[in-house]
N, C-alpha and C positions, 0 to 999 in steps of 0.2 A: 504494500500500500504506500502510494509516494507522500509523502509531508508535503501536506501546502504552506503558503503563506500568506497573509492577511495583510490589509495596511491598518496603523495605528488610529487611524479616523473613519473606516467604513469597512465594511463587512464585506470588501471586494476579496478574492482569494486568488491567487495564481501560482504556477508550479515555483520551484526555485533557479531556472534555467530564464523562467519569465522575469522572475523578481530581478536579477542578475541585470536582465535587460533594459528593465524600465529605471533601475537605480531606485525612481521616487514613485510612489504611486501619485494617480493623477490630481487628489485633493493635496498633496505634498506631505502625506503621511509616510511614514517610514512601514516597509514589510518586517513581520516579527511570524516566526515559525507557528502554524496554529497547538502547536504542542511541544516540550522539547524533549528530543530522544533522550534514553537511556544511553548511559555508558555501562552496555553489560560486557567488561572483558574482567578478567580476572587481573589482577594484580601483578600476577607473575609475568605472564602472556606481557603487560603491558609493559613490565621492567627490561624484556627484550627487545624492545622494538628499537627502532631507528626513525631518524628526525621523518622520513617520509613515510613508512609504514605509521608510525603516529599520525600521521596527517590523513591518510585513507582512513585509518578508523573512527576518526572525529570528521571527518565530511562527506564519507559515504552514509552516515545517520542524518546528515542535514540535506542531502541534492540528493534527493533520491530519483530524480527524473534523468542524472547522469547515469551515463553506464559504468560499471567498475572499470571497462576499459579505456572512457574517457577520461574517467578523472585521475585515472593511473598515469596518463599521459602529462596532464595536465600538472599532475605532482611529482613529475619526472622533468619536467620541462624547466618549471619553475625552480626547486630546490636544487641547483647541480652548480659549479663552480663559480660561479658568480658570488658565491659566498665563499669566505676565505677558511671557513673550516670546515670538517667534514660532521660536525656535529649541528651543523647551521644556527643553532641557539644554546651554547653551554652554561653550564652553572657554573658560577665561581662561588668559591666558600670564602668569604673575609669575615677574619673572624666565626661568629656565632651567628652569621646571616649569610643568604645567598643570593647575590646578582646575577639573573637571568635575563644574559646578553645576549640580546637582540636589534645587535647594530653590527651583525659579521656580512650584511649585503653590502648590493653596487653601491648603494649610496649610505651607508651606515647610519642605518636611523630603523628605528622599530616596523618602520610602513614600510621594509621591503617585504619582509617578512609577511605579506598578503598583498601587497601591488604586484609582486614575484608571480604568485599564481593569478591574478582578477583577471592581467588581460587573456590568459589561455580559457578560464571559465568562460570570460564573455564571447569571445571568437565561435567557439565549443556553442554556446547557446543561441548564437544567431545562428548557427547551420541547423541547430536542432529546430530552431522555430524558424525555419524556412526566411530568415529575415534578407530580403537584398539591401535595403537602405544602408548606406558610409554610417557606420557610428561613429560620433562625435561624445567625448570626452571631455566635460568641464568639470574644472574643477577648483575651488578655493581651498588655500593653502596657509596655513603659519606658518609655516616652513619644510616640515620634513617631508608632506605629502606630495608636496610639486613636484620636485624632484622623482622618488621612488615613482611616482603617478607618470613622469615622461619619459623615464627608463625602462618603464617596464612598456609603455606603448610607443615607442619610436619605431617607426617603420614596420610597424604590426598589419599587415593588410588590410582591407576593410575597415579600417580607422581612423579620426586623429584624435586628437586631443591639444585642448586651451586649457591653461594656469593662468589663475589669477594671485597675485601676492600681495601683501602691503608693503609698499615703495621703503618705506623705511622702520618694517618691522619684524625685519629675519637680521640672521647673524648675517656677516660679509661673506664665509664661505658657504651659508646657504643659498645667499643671492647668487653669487659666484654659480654655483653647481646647478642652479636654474636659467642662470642667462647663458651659461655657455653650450645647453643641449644641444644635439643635432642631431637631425631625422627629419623628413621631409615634409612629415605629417606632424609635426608641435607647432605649439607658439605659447609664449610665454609673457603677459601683461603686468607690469607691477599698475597698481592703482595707491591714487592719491588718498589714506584710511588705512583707520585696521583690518583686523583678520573677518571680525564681525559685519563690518560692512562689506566687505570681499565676499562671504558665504551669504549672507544676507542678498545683495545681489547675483548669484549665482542662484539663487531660491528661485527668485522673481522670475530670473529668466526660463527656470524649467517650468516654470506655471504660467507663460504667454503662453498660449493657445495660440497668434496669431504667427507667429514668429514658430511654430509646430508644427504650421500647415505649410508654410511658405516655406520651411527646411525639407518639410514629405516630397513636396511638389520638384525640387531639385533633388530629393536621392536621400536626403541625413535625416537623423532621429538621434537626437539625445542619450546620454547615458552617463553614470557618477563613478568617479574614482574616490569619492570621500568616504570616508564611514557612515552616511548613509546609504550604502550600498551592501546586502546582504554578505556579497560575493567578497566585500570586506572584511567584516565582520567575523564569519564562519570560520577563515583559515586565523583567527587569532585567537580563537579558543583553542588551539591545536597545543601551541605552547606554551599554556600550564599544564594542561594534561600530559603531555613531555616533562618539563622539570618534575611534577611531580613522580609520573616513573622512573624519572632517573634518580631521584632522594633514595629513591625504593631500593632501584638497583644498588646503590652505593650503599647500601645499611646505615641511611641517615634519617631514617623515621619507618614505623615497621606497618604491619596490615593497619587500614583504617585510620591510621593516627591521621589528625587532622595539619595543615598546616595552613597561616595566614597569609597570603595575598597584598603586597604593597603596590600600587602601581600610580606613579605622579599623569595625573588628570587634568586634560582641559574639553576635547570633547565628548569625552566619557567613553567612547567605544572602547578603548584597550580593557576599562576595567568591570565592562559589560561585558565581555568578550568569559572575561572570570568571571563575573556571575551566572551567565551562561554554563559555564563548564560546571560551576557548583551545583546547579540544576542540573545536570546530567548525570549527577552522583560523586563531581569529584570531591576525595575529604578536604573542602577548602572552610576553615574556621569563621575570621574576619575578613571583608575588599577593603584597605584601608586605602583611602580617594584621598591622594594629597594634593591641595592645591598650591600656587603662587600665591603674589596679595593680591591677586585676580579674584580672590575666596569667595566665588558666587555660589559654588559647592558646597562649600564648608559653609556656609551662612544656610544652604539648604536644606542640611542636613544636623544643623542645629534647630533650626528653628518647619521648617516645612514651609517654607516661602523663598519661592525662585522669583530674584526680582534683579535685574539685568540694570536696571538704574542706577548708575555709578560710574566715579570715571573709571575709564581702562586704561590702565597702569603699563608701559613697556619694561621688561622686566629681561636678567639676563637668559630665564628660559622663557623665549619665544612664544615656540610651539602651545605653550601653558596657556598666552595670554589672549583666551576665549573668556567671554561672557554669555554668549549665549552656545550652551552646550547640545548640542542637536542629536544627540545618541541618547541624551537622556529620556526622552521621546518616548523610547523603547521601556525604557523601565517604570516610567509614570502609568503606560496602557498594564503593565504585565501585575501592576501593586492595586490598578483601579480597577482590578477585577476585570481585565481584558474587555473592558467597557469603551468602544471605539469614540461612542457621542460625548464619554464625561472626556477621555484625551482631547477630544478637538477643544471642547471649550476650553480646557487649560493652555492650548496652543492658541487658542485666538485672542487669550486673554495676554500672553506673553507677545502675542505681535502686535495688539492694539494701544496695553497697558507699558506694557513689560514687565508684565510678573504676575506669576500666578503662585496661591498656598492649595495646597494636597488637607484633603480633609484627616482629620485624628485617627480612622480606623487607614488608611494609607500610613498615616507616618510609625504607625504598628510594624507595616512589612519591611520596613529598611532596616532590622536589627541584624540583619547581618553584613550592613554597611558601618563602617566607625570613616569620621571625617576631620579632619585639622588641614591647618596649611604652613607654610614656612617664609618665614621672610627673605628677602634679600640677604640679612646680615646671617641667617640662622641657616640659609643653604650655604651659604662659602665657607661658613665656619665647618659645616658636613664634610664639604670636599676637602679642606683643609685637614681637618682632624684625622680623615682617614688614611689620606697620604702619609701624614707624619706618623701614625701608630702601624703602617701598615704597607706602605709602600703603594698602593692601589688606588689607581684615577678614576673618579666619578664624571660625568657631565654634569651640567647643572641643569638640567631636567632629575635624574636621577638622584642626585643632592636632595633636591625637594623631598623625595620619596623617605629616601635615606634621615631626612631631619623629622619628617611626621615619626617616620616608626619609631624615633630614638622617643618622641611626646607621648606613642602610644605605650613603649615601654615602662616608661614612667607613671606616664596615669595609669594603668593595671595588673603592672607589674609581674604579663602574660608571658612568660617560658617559651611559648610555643614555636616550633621551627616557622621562619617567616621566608619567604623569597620576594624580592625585590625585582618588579619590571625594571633593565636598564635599559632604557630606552634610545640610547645616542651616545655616539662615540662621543670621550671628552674633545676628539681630533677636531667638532664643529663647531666649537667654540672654545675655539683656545684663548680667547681674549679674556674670558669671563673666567675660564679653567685657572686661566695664569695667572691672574688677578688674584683668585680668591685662596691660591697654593704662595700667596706671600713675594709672588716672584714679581720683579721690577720690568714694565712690559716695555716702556719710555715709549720710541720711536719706531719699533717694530709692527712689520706685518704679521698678517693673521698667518701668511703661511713661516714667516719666519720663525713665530711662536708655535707650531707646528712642529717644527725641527728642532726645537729646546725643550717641547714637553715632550718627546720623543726620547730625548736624552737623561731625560728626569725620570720618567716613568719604563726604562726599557724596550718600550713599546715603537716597534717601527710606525712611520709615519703612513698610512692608508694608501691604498691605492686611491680609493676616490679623492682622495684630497692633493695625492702627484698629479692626479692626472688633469686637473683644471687652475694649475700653475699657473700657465702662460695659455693656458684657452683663449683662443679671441670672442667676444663677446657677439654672440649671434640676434639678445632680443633686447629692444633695448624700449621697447611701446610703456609711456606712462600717460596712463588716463584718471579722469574723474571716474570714481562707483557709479555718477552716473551715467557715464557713457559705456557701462561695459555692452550692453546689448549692441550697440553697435560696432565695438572689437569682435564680436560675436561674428555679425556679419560680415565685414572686413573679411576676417579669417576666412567664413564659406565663401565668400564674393557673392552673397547674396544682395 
């Protein structure tokens, strides 16, 4: 029996090959599984797997309209040297905590790690639904998704794909590493805003209608590389269910033992990705949602009012600095009783007002969420502290994470083995990295700092970070948010 899925605001249901397709349903709800599979494998079974047999087992229960043959392809395709280890996501033990790094891709950042497989899913699902229309790839970025989002679709047939960025709110080698793409089919827009205005308008555009017909009528149709794309979302539960068979395999926690979940959060999918897996049965204790002082999260989940009204803070981790969290979506329908009419209205209240409060018997089901954030001074102090006791480079995304759980230790004084999302090489922001390790940055570049935190930390300096040294800069388009619809068309020549 194949799993459908719903969207978050109507009682519309399509396969997962369709969900894949559409990115967004038409009312701009997000698709959510109408049930979530079992993870029935044993223990053992699952402590021998390998990064890509873990990946079949966790997404042959969710795409069940794929064939084992496709998606074997598919997770063949994606998972193979482009990643620099053969474990594609390992655990490191520092200390009495483990960093589950997830920045061994092309572009060392946690989004390769499912941009790696999207575009073969999506390819895959437009054969299977007969689709001939070019699909077209938009997508708003904080930073790490651009990039993994134009690497993995460059020159992919029957596609392209537009980035949009905020002009001056990625690190330099993340601008760096999106303006210098090449492939025949990208392009790459910074806009004059943040990230929120960037997805915000990217919204808008997939819910013209008229600008839907007028792309049908030459050949295109739409489609999301963000985390509101199922085909996103699905391959990132893959790895906690990984880390944790590998605790297993290593006799670092035994049958059943549970362990806790850190994962630094701005649009919630990575650590919905975990509650997902928890719902499948994996033993995951606490998702501990760390935010930046972006803390629209942490203010959510203290109190049960999402309320986006505030300034937005730039911050050394980027990627973090969301206010309006758009994966949350997903867990508002799954806590309001998969009630599509009460989500909408908390989304129309969020795009009218900007903010909606979840009523009392909702803020009951988030007990297996704990939330805090870290400041600026309280992540470099993380990165700091852990180099000098340990030798071992955090990013500062991962800091964040790293400084809540050190608050969650303390408020509960919980034992329990923890694994930490690392989500980004420190390699992407060495400015922030070098900064907050004490080191004197003066007049240096971002790649020169590169080459000294290299020397600091042991750690050779990335390929993706040599390899866009001296890249010539291919996109250099800066517009107002409100003119992206017409970069839109620009790009199609429509």
């Amino acid at each position: 029996m194949d799993l459908l899925y719903k969207s978050t605001r109507n009682d519309e249901t399509v396969t997962a090959s369709q969900a894949i397709l559409q990115g967004l349903s038409a009312d701009g709800g997000l698709f959510v599984p109408t049930t979530i599979p079992k993870l029935d494998l044993d223990i053992d079974q699952l402590a021998g797997m390998d990064y890509r047999e873990t990946a079949y087992a966790v997404m042959s229960r969710f795409l069940t309209d794929f064939t084992g043959e496709e998606l074997k392809a598919c997770i063949s395709r994606a998972y193979d040297d482009k990643f620099d280890t053969p474990e594609i996501a390992p655990l490191a033990r520092v200390d009495d905590t483990y960093y589950l790094e997830l920045f061994h891709g092309s572009t060392i950042a946690f989004k390769d790690m499912a941009l790696s497989i999207l575009p073969h899913l999506m390819t895959t699902a437009a054969k299977k639904n007969q689709v001939k229309n070019e699909i077209v790839i938009l997508t708003a970025t904080s930073g790490d998704t651009g990039k993994a989002a134009l690497a993995g679709f460059a020159d992919v047939p029957g596609t392209r794909i537009l980035v949009f960025y905020p002009k001056d709110g990625v690190s330099p080698i993340q601008e760096k590493q999106m303006v210098t793409q090449k492939g025949e089919n990208v392009s790459v827009v910074g806009i004059r805003g943040n990230f929120d205005d960037a997805q915000s308008g990217v919204k808008k555009i997939f819910g013209d209608k008229d600008l839907a017909r007028e792309m049908a009528e030459k050949g295109f149709q739409f489609s999301s590389a963000n985390s509101i794309n199922i085909g996103r979302l699905v391959p990132q539960i893959v790895y906690y269910v990984y880390a944790y068979g590998k605790l297993y395999a290593k006799g670092e926690i035994s049958r059943g033992e549970a362990m806790h979940v850190v994962v630094p959060t701005g649009n919630f999918g990575n650590i919905l990705a975990a509650y997902y897996a928890k719902q499948m049965g994996l033993p995951i204790e606490r998702l501990i949602c760390a935010s930046n002082d972006n803390k629209v999260l942490y203010d959510f989940f203290q109190s049960g009012r999402y309320d986006r009204n505030r300034e937005f803070l730039l911050t050394s981790s980027p990627s973090m600095d969301i206010l309006i969290s758009s994966n949350l979506e997903r867990l508002i329908y799954r806590i309001a009783g998969e009630d599509a009419y009460l989500d909408a209205s908390f989304m129309r209240e969020l795009s009218e007002k900007g903010a909606y409060e979840i009523t009392p018997a909702m803020r009951e089901k988030l007990s297996d969420f704990y939330g805090n954030y870290a400041t600026e001074k309280e992540a470099a102090d993380a990165i700091r502290k852990l180099y000098q006791s340990t030798g071992y480079v955090i990013d500062t995304h991962t800091a964040v994470a790293s400084a809540v759980y050190g608050k969650f230790k303390e408020e509960t004084g919980d034992g329990k083995k923890a694994v930490i999302a690392s989500t980004a090489s420190p390699f992407k922001f060495t400015r922030s990295v070098m900064e907050a390790m004490g080191e004197d940055c003066g007049g240096c570049t971002d790649f020169e700092l590169a080459d000294r935190l290299s020397a600091l930390s042991g750690v050779a300096v990335p390929k993706a970070v040599e390899e866009i040294r001296s890249a010539p800069v291919l996109h250099d388009t800066v517009v107002d948010a409100a003119d992206m619809k017409d970069a839109v068309k620009r790009f199609l020549q429509l």
